[in-house]
N, C-alpha and C positions, 0 to 999 in steps of 0.2 A: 236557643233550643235547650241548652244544658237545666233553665230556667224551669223547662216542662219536667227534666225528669226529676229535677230535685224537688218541685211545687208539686207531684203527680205522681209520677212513678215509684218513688221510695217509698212518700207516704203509703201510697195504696200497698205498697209487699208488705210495709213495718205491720199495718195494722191489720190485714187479713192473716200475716205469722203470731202477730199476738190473739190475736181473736181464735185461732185456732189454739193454740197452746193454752188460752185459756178454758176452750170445750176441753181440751185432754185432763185436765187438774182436776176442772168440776166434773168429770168423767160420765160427761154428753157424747156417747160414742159416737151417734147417728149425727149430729151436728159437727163433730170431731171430724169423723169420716168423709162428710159435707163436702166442709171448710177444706181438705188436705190436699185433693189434688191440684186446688186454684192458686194456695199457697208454693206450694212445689212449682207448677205454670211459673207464677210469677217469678221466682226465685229465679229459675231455668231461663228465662228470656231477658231477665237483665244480669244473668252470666255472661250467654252470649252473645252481648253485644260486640260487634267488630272495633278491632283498635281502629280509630282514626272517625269511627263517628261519633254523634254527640250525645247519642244515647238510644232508649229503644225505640222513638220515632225519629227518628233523624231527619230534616225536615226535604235533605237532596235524594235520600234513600225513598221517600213514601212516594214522591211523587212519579217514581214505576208504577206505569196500569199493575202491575203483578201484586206491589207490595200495599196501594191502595185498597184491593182489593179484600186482601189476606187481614190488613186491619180492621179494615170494616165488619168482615165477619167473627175478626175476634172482639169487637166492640159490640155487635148485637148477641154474640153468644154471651159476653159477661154480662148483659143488660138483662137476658133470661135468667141465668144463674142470680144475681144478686135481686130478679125478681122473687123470682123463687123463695132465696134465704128470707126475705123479711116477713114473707107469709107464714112460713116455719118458724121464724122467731114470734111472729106474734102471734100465731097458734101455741105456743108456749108460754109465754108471757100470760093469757089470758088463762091457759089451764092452770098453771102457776096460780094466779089471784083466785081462781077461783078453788083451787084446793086449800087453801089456807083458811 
């Protein structure tokens, strides 16, 4: 399991913290804005992860009805949210080509 968080879980904080810090530079407020609380989330949930498991799905922890449950919804809520961003980005992208 440590395999998950280091194949999965790092990457996704590395690059939703870069991706944010890069809307604050090009100073994309509303994408900035977006981007910062999911970054923060993620940040926040692999702080606290408990000593002794293997990371933020732990694979003897999920299998509580409770904690299956609580994943799942935070796996369909990021599935709306990062539906969401890629509309807003390429609502962008095409304003972009097309003001140039």
């Amino acid at each position: 399991m440590v395999c998950v968080c280091v194949c999965w879980v790092i990457p996704e904080m590395v690059g939703q913290c870069l991706s944010t810090m890069l809307m604050l530079v090009s100073m994309h407020w509303f994408i900035f804005l977006l981007n910062l609380p999911v970054a923060v989330w993620n940040m926040y949930r692999y702080a606290k992860v408990p000593m002794g498991n293997m990371g933020v799905y732990d694979p003897t922890e999920i299998h509580n009805r409770g904690q299956l449950k609580s994943h799942m919804k935070e796996a369909m809520i990021k599935l709306g949210y990062h539906l969401l961003c890629f509309f807003i980005y390429l609502y962008s992208m095409i304003l972009a080509l097309i003001n140039d």
